[in-house]
C-alpha positions in Angstrom: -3.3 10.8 -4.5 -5.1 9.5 -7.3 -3.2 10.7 -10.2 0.3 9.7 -8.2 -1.2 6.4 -7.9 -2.0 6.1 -11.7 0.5 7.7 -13.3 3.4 6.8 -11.1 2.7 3.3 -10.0 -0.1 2.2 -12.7 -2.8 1.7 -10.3 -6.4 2.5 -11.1 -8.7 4.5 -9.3 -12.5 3.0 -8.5 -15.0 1.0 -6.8 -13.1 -2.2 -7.5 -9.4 -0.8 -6.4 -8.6 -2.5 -3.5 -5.4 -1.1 -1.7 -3.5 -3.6 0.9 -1.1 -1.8 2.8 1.1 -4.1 5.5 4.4 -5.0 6.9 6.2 -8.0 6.8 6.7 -8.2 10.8 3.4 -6.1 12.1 1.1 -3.2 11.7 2.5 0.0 12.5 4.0 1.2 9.1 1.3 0.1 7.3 -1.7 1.2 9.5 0.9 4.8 9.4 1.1 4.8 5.5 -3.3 3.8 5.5 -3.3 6.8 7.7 -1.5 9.0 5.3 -2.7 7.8 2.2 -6.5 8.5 3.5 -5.6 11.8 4.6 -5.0 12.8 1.0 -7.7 10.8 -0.3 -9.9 13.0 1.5 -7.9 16.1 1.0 -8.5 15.8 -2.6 -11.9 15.3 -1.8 -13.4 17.9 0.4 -15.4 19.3 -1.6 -17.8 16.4 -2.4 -17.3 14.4 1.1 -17.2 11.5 1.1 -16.4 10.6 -2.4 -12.8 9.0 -2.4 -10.8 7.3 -5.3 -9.5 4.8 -2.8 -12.6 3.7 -0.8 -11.4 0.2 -0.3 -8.6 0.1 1.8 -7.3 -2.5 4.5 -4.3 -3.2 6.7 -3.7 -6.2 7.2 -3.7 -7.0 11.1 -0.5 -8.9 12.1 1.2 -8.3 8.8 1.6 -10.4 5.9 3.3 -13.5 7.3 0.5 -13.8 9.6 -1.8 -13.4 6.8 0.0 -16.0 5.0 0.1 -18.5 7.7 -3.2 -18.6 8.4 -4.9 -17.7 4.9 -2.9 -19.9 2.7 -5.8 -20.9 0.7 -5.8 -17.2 -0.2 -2.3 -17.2 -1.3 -0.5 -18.0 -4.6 3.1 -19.3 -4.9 5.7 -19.2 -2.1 6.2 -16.8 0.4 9.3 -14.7 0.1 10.9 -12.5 2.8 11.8 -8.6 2.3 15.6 -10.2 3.3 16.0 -12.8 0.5 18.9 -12.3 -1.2 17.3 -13.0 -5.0 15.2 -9.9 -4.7 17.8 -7.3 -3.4 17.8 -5.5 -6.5 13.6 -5.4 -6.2 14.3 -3.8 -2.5 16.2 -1.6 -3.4 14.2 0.1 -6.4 11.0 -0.5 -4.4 12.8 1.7 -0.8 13.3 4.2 -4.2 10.4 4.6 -5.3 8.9 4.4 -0.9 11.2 7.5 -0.4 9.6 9.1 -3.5 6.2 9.0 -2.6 6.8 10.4 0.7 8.5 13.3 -1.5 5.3 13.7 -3.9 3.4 13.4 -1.0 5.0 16.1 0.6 4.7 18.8 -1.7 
């Protein structure tokens, strides 16, 4: 997990890494993908338990536009749904990359 993380997606491993999983609409993908992504956190780390690259990790409950509407202070800029049209492009390369995690992941 840790070096697919870094080396794919540029995301460092450590005590100040905090990984925010969530979906737009709710919980179940992302509490899924927290799940997985644990699993394999651990998995590279049975044997020094409970060491983990990724200790910090949340889902947010209610998903992001729940997060948003009640946490605005928390937020920068505007929020943008996964369906607007100026980010197609974005959604497309990030369902990419989604589908080759899962791949990685896998193997």
């Amino acid at each position: 997990v840790q070096r697919f993380l870094t080396t794919q997606l540029g995301i460092n491993a450590g005590a100040t890494t905090v990984l925010v999983f969530y979906c737009e609409h709710g919980i179940d993908n992302s509490s899924r993908m927290w799940r997985h992504v644990r699993n394999l956190d651990r998995r590279d780390h049975i044997a020094d338990y409970p060491a983990l690259s990724f200790p910090h990790m949340y889902v947010l409950r209610r998903g992001f536009d729940a997060f948003f509407d009640e946490h605005r202070d928390c937020c920068e800029g505007v929020k943008i749904t996964a369906d607007d049209f100026n980010y197609a492009h974005s959604r497309r390369e990030y369902a990419a990359k989604s589908r080759e995690c899962w791949f990685h992941a896998s193997a």
